[in-house]
C-alpha positions, 0 to 999 in steps of 0.5 A: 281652836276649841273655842272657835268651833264651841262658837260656830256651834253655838251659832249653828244652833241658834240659827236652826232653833231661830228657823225651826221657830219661824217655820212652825209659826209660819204652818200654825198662821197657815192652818188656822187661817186656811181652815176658813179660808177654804171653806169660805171659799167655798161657800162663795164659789158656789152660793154668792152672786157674780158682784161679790168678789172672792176677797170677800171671803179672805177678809170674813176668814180674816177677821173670824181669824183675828176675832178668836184671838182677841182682836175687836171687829169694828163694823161700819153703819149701813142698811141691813136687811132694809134696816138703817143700823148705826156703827158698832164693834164685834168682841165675842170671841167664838172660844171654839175656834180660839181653842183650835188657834191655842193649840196651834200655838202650844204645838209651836212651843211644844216643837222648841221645847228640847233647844237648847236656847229657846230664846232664837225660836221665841224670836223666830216665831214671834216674829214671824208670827207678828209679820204675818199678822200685820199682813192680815191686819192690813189686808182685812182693812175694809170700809164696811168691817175692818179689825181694830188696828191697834187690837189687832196687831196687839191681842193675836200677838200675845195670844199666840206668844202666851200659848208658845210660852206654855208649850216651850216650858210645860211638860217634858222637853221634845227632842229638836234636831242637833240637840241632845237628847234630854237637853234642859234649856236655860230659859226652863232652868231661870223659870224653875228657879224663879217660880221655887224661890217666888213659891218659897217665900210666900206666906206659910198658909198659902204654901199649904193649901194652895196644892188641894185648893188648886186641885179642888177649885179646878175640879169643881169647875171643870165638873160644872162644865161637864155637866153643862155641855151634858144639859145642852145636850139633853136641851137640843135632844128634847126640842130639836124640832124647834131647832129644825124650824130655825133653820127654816125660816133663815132658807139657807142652801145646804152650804149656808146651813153648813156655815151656820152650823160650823158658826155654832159648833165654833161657839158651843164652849161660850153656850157651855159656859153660860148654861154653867152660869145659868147652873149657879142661879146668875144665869146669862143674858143675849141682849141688854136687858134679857137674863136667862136664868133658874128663876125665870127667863126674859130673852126679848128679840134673838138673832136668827142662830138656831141654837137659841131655840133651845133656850128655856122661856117663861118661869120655871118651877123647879129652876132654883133645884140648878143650884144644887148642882154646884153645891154637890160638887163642891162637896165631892171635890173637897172629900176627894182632895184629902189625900192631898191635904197632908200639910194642912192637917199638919200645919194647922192646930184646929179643925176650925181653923184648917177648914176656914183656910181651905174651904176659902181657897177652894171657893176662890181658886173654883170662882175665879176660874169660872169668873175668867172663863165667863169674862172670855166667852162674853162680848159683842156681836151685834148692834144696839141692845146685841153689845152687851151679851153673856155673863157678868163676871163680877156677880158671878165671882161672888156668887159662886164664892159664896155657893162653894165657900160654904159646902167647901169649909163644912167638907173641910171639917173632914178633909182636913181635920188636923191629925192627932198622931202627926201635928206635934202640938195636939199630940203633946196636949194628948199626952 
Protein backbone atom coordinates (compact mmCIF):
# COMPACT_ATOMS: atom_id res chain seq x y z
CA UNK A 1 0.00 0.00 0.00
CA UNK A 2 2.94 2.28 0.93
CA UNK A 3 4.50 1.63 -2.01
CA UNK A 4 1.36 2.21 -4.50
CA UNK A 5 0.67 5.71 -2.79
CA UNK A 6 5.07 6.57 -3.02
CA UNK A 7 4.07 5.65 -6.82
CA UNK A 8 1.02 7.75 -7.44
CA UNK A 9 3.00 10.59 -5.94
CA UNK A 10 5.56 10.23 -7.78
CA UNK A 11 3.36 10.28 -11.04
CA UNK A 12 1.56 13.21 -9.65
CA UNK A 13 4.59 15.19 -9.48
CA UNK A 14 5.87 14.38 -12.70
CA UNK A 15 2.87 15.42 -14.32
CA UNK A 16 2.61 18.93 -12.31
CA UNK A 17 6.61 19.26 -13.09
CA UNK A 18 5.82 18.02 -16.74
CA UNK A 19 3.12 21.08 -16.83
CA UNK A 20 4.54 23.60 -15.18
CA UNK A 21 7.34 23.29 -18.00
CA UNK A 22 5.15 23.28 -20.77
CA UNK A 23 3.19 26.27 -19.18
CA UNK A 24 6.37 28.55 -18.79
CA UNK A 25 7.89 27.65 -22.35
CA UNK A 26 4.27 28.46 -23.53
CA UNK A 27 4.68 32.54 -21.93
CA UNK A 28 8.37 32.59 -22.68
CA UNK A 29 7.39 31.86 -26.68
CA UNK A 30 4.35 34.32 -26.26
CA UNK A 31 6.18 37.25 -24.73
CA UNK A 32 9.02 37.14 -26.98
CA UNK A 33 7.01 36.74 -29.82
CA UNK A 34 4.34 39.56 -28.65
CA UNK A 35 6.84 41.83 -27.76
CA UNK A 36 7.13 42.37 -31.80
CA UNK A 37 4.43 41.40 -32.36
CA UNK A 38 2.45 44.18 -31.27
CA UNK A 39 4.46 46.89 -32.06
CA UNK A 40 4.78 45.75 -35.68
CA UNK A 41 1.24 45.72 -35.65
CA UNK A 42 1.06 48.69 -34.75
CA UNK A 43 3.25 50.01 -37.07
CA UNK A 44 1.01 48.60 -39.96
CA UNK A 45 -2.02 49.82 -38.69
CA UNK A 46 -1.38 52.98 -38.66
CA UNK A 47 1.52 53.82 -41.56
CA UNK A 48 1.08 50.86 -44.19
CA UNK A 49 -1.22 50.96 -47.27
CA UNK A 50 -4.54 48.95 -47.72
CA UNK A 51 -2.38 46.42 -50.05
CA UNK A 52 -0.26 45.29 -47.64
CA UNK A 53 -1.96 42.76 -45.30
CA UNK A 54 -1.38 42.50 -41.15
CA UNK A 55 0.57 38.67 -41.91
CA UNK A 56 2.88 40.85 -42.87
CA UNK A 57 3.63 41.90 -39.72
CA UNK A 58 3.24 38.57 -37.98
CA UNK A 59 5.82 37.07 -40.77
CA UNK A 60 8.46 40.32 -39.91
CA UNK A 61 7.91 39.33 -35.94
CA UNK A 62 8.50 35.95 -36.84
CA UNK A 63 11.69 35.96 -38.48
CA UNK A 64 13.00 39.08 -35.99
CA UNK A 65 12.06 36.15 -33.57
CA UNK A 66 13.71 33.28 -34.99
CA UNK A 67 16.87 35.62 -36.40
CA UNK A 68 17.63 36.27 -32.38
CA UNK A 69 18.19 32.67 -31.79
CA UNK A 70 20.18 31.51 -34.59
CA UNK A 71 18.28 30.85 -37.34
CA UNK A 72 19.46 32.37 -40.87
CA UNK A 73 16.80 34.48 -42.67
CA UNK A 74 16.86 33.83 -46.51
CA UNK A 75 15.53 36.60 -48.94
CA UNK A 76 14.47 36.05 -52.42
CA UNK A 77 15.85 38.26 -55.33
CA UNK A 78 13.62 41.13 -56.40
CA UNK A 79 13.38 44.91 -57.10
CA UNK A 80 14.52 47.16 -54.22
CA UNK A 81 13.93 50.63 -54.20
CA UNK A 82 14.26 50.29 -58.44
CA UNK A 83 17.47 48.37 -57.76
CA UNK A 84 17.39 44.57 -59.29
CA UNK A 85 19.17 42.74 -55.91
CA UNK A 86 19.84 38.95 -56.32
CA UNK A 87 18.95 36.41 -53.68
CA UNK A 88 20.70 36.39 -50.15
CA UNK A 89 20.45 35.37 -46.48
CA UNK A 90 20.45 37.38 -43.42
CA UNK A 91 22.53 36.03 -40.31
CA UNK A 92 23.39 38.66 -37.68
CA UNK A 93 21.57 38.24 -34.81
CA UNK A 94 20.25 41.56 -33.20
CA UNK A 95 22.13 40.32 -29.62
CA UNK A 96 19.78 42.96 -27.95
CA UNK A 97 16.79 40.95 -28.54
CA UNK A 98 18.80 37.60 -28.17
CA UNK A 99 19.64 38.72 -24.47
CA UNK A 100 15.79 39.51 -23.86
CA UNK A 101 15.00 35.59 -25.70
CA UNK A 102 17.99 34.08 -23.01
CA UNK A 103 16.56 35.26 -20.24
CA UNK A 104 13.11 34.32 -21.03
CA UNK A 105 14.44 31.14 -21.42
CA UNK A 106 16.78 31.24 -17.86
CA UNK A 107 13.17 32.07 -16.23
CA UNK A 108 11.93 28.71 -17.43
CA UNK A 109 14.79 26.76 -16.07
CA UNK A 110 14.74 29.04 -13.22
CA UNK A 111 10.88 28.14 -12.60
CA UNK A 112 11.82 24.23 -12.46
CA UNK A 113 15.01 24.72 -10.53
CA UNK A 114 13.25 23.26 -7.14
CA UNK A 115 11.50 19.78 -8.82
CA UNK A 116 12.44 17.13 -7.79
CA UNK A 117 12.69 15.22 -11.40
CA UNK A 118 13.73 17.88 -13.73
CA UNK A 119 13.58 15.68 -16.39
CA UNK A 120 9.46 16.16 -16.89
CA UNK A 121 9.66 19.81 -17.04
CA UNK A 122 12.95 19.56 -19.38
CA UNK A 123 10.25 17.33 -21.54
CA UNK A 124 7.37 19.57 -20.88
CA UNK A 125 9.28 22.64 -22.09
CA UNK A 126 11.42 21.62 -24.79
CA UNK A 127 8.69 20.08 -26.26
CA UNK A 128 6.54 22.66 -26.34
CA UNK A 129 8.74 25.01 -27.18
CA UNK A 130 9.91 23.07 -30.44
CA UNK A 131 5.95 22.53 -31.20
CA UNK A 132 5.51 26.03 -31.40
CA UNK A 133 8.61 26.60 -33.15
CA UNK A 134 7.46 24.74 -36.00
CA UNK A 135 4.37 26.43 -35.90
CA UNK A 136 6.27 29.92 -36.55
CA UNK A 137 8.76 28.12 -38.89
CA UNK A 138 5.88 27.18 -40.88
CA UNK A 139 3.98 30.18 -40.86
CA UNK A 140 6.81 32.65 -41.73
CA UNK A 141 7.50 30.35 -44.89
CA UNK A 142 7.04 33.07 -47.58
CA UNK A 143 8.23 33.71 -51.04
CA UNK A 144 9.79 36.95 -50.61
CA UNK A 145 11.70 36.27 -47.04
CA UNK A 146 11.32 32.79 -45.15
CA UNK A 147 13.43 31.16 -42.28
CA UNK A 148 15.89 28.66 -42.97
CA UNK A 149 13.98 25.50 -42.50
CA UNK A 150 16.24 23.44 -41.50
CA UNK A 151 17.87 26.25 -39.05
CA UNK A 152 15.19 27.38 -37.98
CA UNK A 153 13.54 24.35 -36.40
CA UNK A 154 17.18 23.43 -35.05
CA UNK A 155 19.14 26.76 -33.65
CA UNK A 156 15.85 28.30 -31.62
CA UNK A 157 15.59 25.08 -30.28
CA UNK A 158 18.94 24.80 -28.68
CA UNK A 159 19.09 28.14 -27.87
CA UNK A 160 16.20 27.85 -25.86
CA UNK A 161 17.19 24.51 -24.20
CA UNK A 162 20.85 25.74 -23.75
CA UNK A 163 19.49 28.67 -21.40
CA UNK A 164 16.71 26.23 -19.79
CA UNK A 165 19.47 24.18 -18.74
CA UNK A 166 21.33 26.88 -17.03
CA UNK A 167 18.45 28.42 -15.46
CA UNK A 168 17.50 24.70 -13.97
CA UNK A 169 20.94 23.80 -12.74
CA UNK A 170 22.80 27.32 -11.68
CA UNK A 171 22.16 28.98 -8.69
CA UNK A 172 19.87 28.11 -5.70
CA UNK A 173 17.05 25.83 -6.32
CA UNK A 174 13.37 27.77 -6.50
CA UNK A 175 10.61 26.17 -4.63
CA UNK A 176 8.15 24.36 -7.06
CA UNK A 177 4.53 23.65 -5.62
CA UNK A 178 4.21 20.09 -3.97
CA UNK A 179 8.10 20.04 -3.31
CA UNK A 180 9.83 20.35 -0.38
CA UNK A 181 11.44 23.24 0.43
CA UNK A 182 15.19 22.89 -0.20
CA UNK A 183 14.68 19.67 -2.45
CA UNK A 184 18.27 19.00 -4.46
CA UNK A 185 17.17 17.35 -7.75
CA UNK A 186 18.89 14.21 -9.23
CA UNK A 187 19.55 15.57 -12.31
CA UNK A 188 21.58 18.53 -10.27
CA UNK A 189 23.45 15.83 -8.10
CA UNK A 190 24.72 13.70 -11.74
CA UNK A 191 26.01 17.14 -12.83
CA UNK A 192 27.89 18.06 -9.70
CA UNK A 193 29.26 14.89 -9.59
CA UNK A 194 30.14 14.72 -12.92
CA UNK A 195 31.77 18.23 -13.21
CA UNK A 196 33.90 17.12 -9.59
CA UNK A 197 35.42 14.00 -10.83
CA UNK A 198 35.81 15.65 -14.86
CA UNK A 199 37.75 18.84 -12.78
CA UNK A 200 39.57 16.09 -10.38
CA UNK A 201 41.16 14.47 -13.01
CA UNK A 202 42.65 17.26 -14.95
CA UNK A 203 46.12 18.11 -14.98
CA UNK A 204 47.59 19.54 -11.94
CA UNK A 205 48.55 23.00 -13.64
CA UNK A 206 44.91 23.63 -15.09
CA UNK A 207 43.18 22.88 -11.51
CA UNK A 208 45.42 25.79 -10.02
CA UNK A 209 45.20 28.65 -12.32
CA UNK A 210 41.94 27.98 -13.86
CA UNK A 211 39.88 29.74 -10.86
CA UNK A 212 42.01 33.54 -11.07
CA UNK A 213 42.32 33.01 -14.71
CA UNK A 214 38.70 32.43 -15.12
CA UNK A 215 38.14 35.45 -12.96
CA UNK A 216 40.83 37.66 -14.60
CA UNK A 217 40.16 36.95 -18.42
CA UNK A 218 36.62 37.43 -17.65
CA UNK A 219 36.95 40.66 -16.03
CA UNK A 220 39.28 41.99 -18.74
CA UNK A 221 36.48 41.49 -21.13
CA UNK A 222 33.78 42.38 -19.29
CA UNK A 223 35.86 45.98 -18.42
CA UNK A 224 36.40 46.05 -22.48
CA UNK A 225 32.97 46.07 -22.79
CA UNK A 226 32.23 48.54 -20.39
CA UNK A 227 34.48 50.68 -21.59
CA UNK A 228 33.11 50.36 -25.24
CA UNK A 229 29.46 50.98 -24.38
CA UNK A 230 30.94 54.43 -22.53
CA UNK A 231 32.93 55.29 -26.07
CA UNK A 232 29.66 54.91 -27.90
CA UNK A 233 28.14 57.19 -25.73
CA UNK A 234 30.69 59.99 -25.98
CA UNK A 235 30.70 59.02 -30.04
CA UNK A 236 26.72 59.84 -30.12
CA UNK A 237 27.02 62.96 -27.57
CA UNK A 238 29.77 64.40 -29.69
CA UNK A 239 28.02 64.05 -33.28
CA UNK A 240 24.41 63.59 -32.43
CA UNK A 241 23.82 66.21 -35.39
CA UNK A 242 25.06 63.80 -37.91
CA UNK A 243 22.85 61.22 -36.33
CA UNK A 244 19.71 63.96 -36.65
CA UNK A 245 20.58 64.38 -40.09
CA UNK A 246 20.36 60.53 -40.68
CA UNK A 247 17.26 60.13 -39.62
CA UNK A 248 16.19 63.16 -42.30
CA UNK A 249 17.09 61.72 -45.05
CA UNK A 250 15.26 58.33 -44.53
CA UNK A 251 11.65 60.60 -44.01
CA UNK A 252 10.41 58.02 -41.58
CA UNK A 253 6.93 59.10 -39.87
CA UNK A 254 7.18 59.23 -35.92
CA UNK A 255 6.31 55.59 -35.97
CA UNK A 256 8.85 54.78 -38.57
CA UNK A 257 11.49 56.34 -36.41
CA UNK A 258 10.27 54.50 -33.41
CA UNK A 259 10.95 51.21 -35.35
CA UNK A 260 14.48 52.31 -36.64
CA UNK A 261 15.17 53.44 -33.38
CA UNK A 262 13.76 49.77 -31.46
CA UNK A 263 16.02 48.21 -34.52
CA UNK A 264 19.14 49.93 -33.01
CA UNK A 265 18.62 49.73 -29.59
CA UNK A 266 18.11 45.75 -30.46
CA UNK A 267 21.63 46.05 -32.08
CA UNK A 268 23.55 48.33 -29.59
CA UNK A 269 25.37 44.87 -27.82
CA UNK A 270 26.86 44.14 -31.57
CA UNK A 271 28.02 48.02 -31.78
CA UNK A 272 29.23 47.37 -28.30
CA UNK A 273 31.33 44.46 -29.26
CA UNK A 274 32.88 46.07 -32.50
CA UNK A 275 33.73 49.36 -31.03
CA UNK A 276 35.62 46.67 -27.98
CA UNK A 277 37.47 45.09 -31.17
CA UNK A 278 38.06 48.50 -32.60
CA UNK A 279 39.79 49.06 -28.75
CA UNK A 280 42.15 46.29 -29.44
CA UNK A 281 43.74 47.79 -32.75
CA UNK A 282 41.72 44.77 -35.20
CA UNK A 283 38.64 46.95 -35.47
CA UNK A 284 35.32 45.91 -37.77
CA UNK A 285 34.23 45.99 -40.96
CA UNK A 286 30.18 46.93 -42.24
CA UNK A 287 30.67 45.61 -46.04
CA UNK A 288 33.37 43.56 -47.50
CA UNK A 289 36.18 45.41 -48.25
CA UNK A 290 35.64 48.35 -45.48
CA UNK A 291 37.72 48.06 -41.94
CA UNK A 292 37.21 50.50 -39.23
CA UNK A 293 39.84 50.63 -37.43
CA UNK A 294 42.49 52.77 -34.82
CA UNK A 295 44.53 53.30 -37.67
CA UNK A 296 42.32 54.52 -39.97
CA UNK A 297 38.90 53.82 -41.35
CA UNK A 298 37.82 52.95 -45.06
CA UNK A 299 33.83 52.30 -44.73
CA UNK A 300 32.66 52.74 -48.40
CA UNK A 301 28.50 52.92 -49.03
CA UNK A 302 26.43 52.44 -45.57
CA UNK A 303 23.23 51.41 -45.24
CA UNK A 304 20.72 54.19 -44.26
CA UNK A 305 21.00 53.24 -39.95
CA UNK A 306 21.48 56.25 -38.19
CA UNK A 307 23.77 55.05 -35.79
CA UNK A 308 26.40 54.57 -38.39
CA UNK A 309 27.05 58.32 -38.43
CA UNK A 310 28.80 58.07 -35.39
CA UNK A 311 31.47 56.11 -37.18
CA UNK A 312 35.11 57.69 -36.86
CA UNK A 313 36.41 58.50 -40.97
CA UNK A 314 39.26 59.25 -42.40
CA UNK A 315 43.06 58.49 -40.48
CA UNK A 316 43.22 59.11 -36.94
CA UNK A 317 46.38 60.42 -35.45
CA UNK A 318 46.27 59.33 -32.26
CA UNK A 319 44.08 55.93 -32.79
CA UNK A 320 46.82 53.32 -32.13
CA UNK A 321 46.54 55.28 -28.13
CA UNK A 322 42.87 52.66 -28.13
CA UNK A 323 45.54 50.02 -27.78
CA UNK A 324 46.45 51.14 -24.29
CA UNK A 325 43.10 50.65 -23.38
CA UNK A 326 43.27 46.67 -23.13
CA UNK A 327 46.87 46.67 -21.80
CA UNK A 328 45.74 48.51 -18.66
CA UNK A 329 43.21 46.50 -18.10
CA UNK A 330 44.95 43.84 -18.16
CA UNK A 331 47.32 44.78 -15.96
CA UNK A 332 44.59 45.97 -13.05
CA UNK A 333 42.84 42.48 -13.31
CA UNK A 334 45.76 40.31 -13.12
CA UNK A 335 46.91 42.73 -9.70
CA UNK A 336 43.32 42.10 -8.54
CA UNK A 337 42.99 38.33 -8.59
CA UNK A 338 45.96 37.90 -6.20
CA UNK A 339 44.14 36.82 -3.56
CA UNK A 340 42.99 34.18 -5.47
CA UNK A 341 45.95 32.79 -6.54
CA UNK A 342 46.83 31.14 -3.21
CA UNK A 343 47.45 27.80 -5.19
CA UNK A 344 49.52 29.07 -7.74
CA UNK A 345 52.01 30.58 -5.23
CA UNK A 346 51.96 27.55 -3.78
CA UNK A 347 52.04 24.88 -6.67
CA UNK A 348 54.77 26.35 -8.45
CA UNK A 349 58.62 26.70 -7.30
CA UNK A 350 59.68 29.73 -9.64
CA UNK A 351 58.39 33.24 -10.01
CA UNK A 352 58.86 32.39 -13.51
CA UNK A 353 57.31 29.60 -14.07
CA UNK A 354 54.18 30.65 -11.98
CA UNK A 355 53.65 33.80 -13.86
CA UNK A 356 54.04 32.14 -17.61
CA UNK A 357 51.25 29.38 -16.26
CA UNK A 358 49.03 32.28 -15.18
CA UNK A 359 49.75 35.29 -17.73
CA UNK A 360 48.69 32.65 -20.47
CA UNK A 361 45.57 31.73 -19.13
CA UNK A 362 44.40 35.00 -18.59
CA UNK A 363 45.32 35.94 -21.96
CA UNK A 364 43.41 32.58 -23.35
CA UNK A 365 40.20 32.73 -20.92
CA UNK A 366 40.11 37.18 -21.89
CA UNK A 367 40.72 36.36 -25.84
CA UNK A 368 38.25 33.77 -26.28
CA UNK A 369 35.77 35.11 -24.25
CA UNK A 370 36.00 38.30 -26.77
CA UNK A 371 36.57 36.09 -29.82
CA UNK A 372 33.14 34.29 -29.16
CA UNK A 373 31.39 37.21 -28.36
CA UNK A 374 32.92 38.93 -31.51
CA UNK A 375 31.67 35.42 -33.54
CA UNK A 376 28.04 36.10 -32.41
CA UNK A 377 27.61 39.67 -32.90
CA UNK A 378 28.86 39.32 -36.92
CA UNK A 379 26.91 38.17 -39.91
CA UNK A 380 24.81 39.10 -42.81
CA UNK A 381 22.39 41.44 -43.08
CA UNK A 382 22.21 42.66 -46.62
CA UNK A 383 23.19 41.81 -50.33
CA UNK A 384 26.57 41.51 -52.25
CA UNK A 385 29.46 43.34 -50.18
CA UNK A 386 26.58 43.60 -46.93
CA UNK A 387 27.39 39.47 -46.27
CA UNK A 388 30.21 39.96 -44.78
CA UNK A 389 29.76 42.41 -41.81
CA UNK A 390 31.52 42.58 -38.36
CA UNK A 391 34.56 41.41 -36.66
CA UNK A 392 37.01 38.31 -37.71
CA UNK A 393 37.02 35.97 -35.00
CA UNK A 394 40.45 34.50 -35.69
CA UNK A 395 42.54 37.67 -36.07
CA UNK A 396 40.90 39.08 -33.09
CA UNK A 397 41.95 35.51 -30.65
CA UNK A 398 45.58 36.16 -31.48
CA UNK A 399 45.57 39.54 -31.50
CA UNK A 400 44.33 39.99 -28.15
CA UNK A 401 46.08 36.81 -26.88
CA UNK A 402 48.97 38.65 -27.57
CA UNK A 403 47.99 42.21 -25.92
CA UNK A 404 46.96 40.34 -22.79
CA UNK A 405 49.59 37.83 -22.61
CA UNK A 406 52.36 40.13 -22.25
CA UNK A 407 51.00 42.88 -19.72
CA UNK A 408 49.10 39.34 -17.91
CA UNK A 409 52.82 37.17 -17.34
CA UNK A 410 54.79 40.66 -16.44
CA UNK A 411 51.61 41.35 -13.77
CA UNK A 412 51.94 37.87 -12.81
CA UNK A 413 55.48 38.23 -11.67
CA UNK A 414 53.44 39.99 -8.49
CA UNK A 415 50.47 38.19 -8.57
CA UNK A 416 51.74 35.01 -8.14
CA UNK A 417 55.02 35.20 -6.89
CA UNK A 418 55.27 31.65 -5.27
CA UNK A 419 55.62 32.31 -1.12
CA UNK A 420 58.77 31.63 0.56
CA UNK A 421 56.82 30.91 3.95
CA UNK A 422 54.33 28.57 2.52
CA UNK A 423 55.83 26.31 -0.63
CA UNK A 424 57.70 23.82 1.14
CA UNK A 425 60.45 23.57 -1.30
CA UNK A 426 61.53 27.08 -1.24
CA UNK A 427 61.43 27.01 2.47
CA UNK A 428 63.76 24.13 2.85
CA UNK A 429 66.08 25.71 0.36
CA UNK A 430 66.08 28.80 2.81
CA UNK A 431 66.85 26.70 5.58
Amino acid sequence: MRFTRASKRLALNRRLTLAIGALQALISVAIGLGALAVPLAILWLFENDAQTGFVVAFRTASDIWLLSQGAPINVAAGTFLGIEVGAFAITLMPLGYSIFLAWLAWRVGRAISGAAEMWPAWLGAIGTFAILNFLVVRAADFKAAAPDQIGGLIWPVLFFSAFVFFGSLIGEPRPVYGVAKGMISIERKAVDEFFAKTFASLPWIIRVVWSPALRAGTGIVIAMLVVSSAAIALLFAFNWIGVVTFYETVHSTFLGGFAITSAQIALLPNFVIFAASWLTGVGFSIGAGSLISPLGSAAGPLPAIPALAVLPQGTLDFGMIAIVVPLVLAFIATLAIKKHADDVRFEFATPLASAFALGLSIAFVAAIELAALAWLASGAFGPGRFASNGVNPLILFAVFFIEVAVVAVLASFFAAKPNRADHPLLASKKN
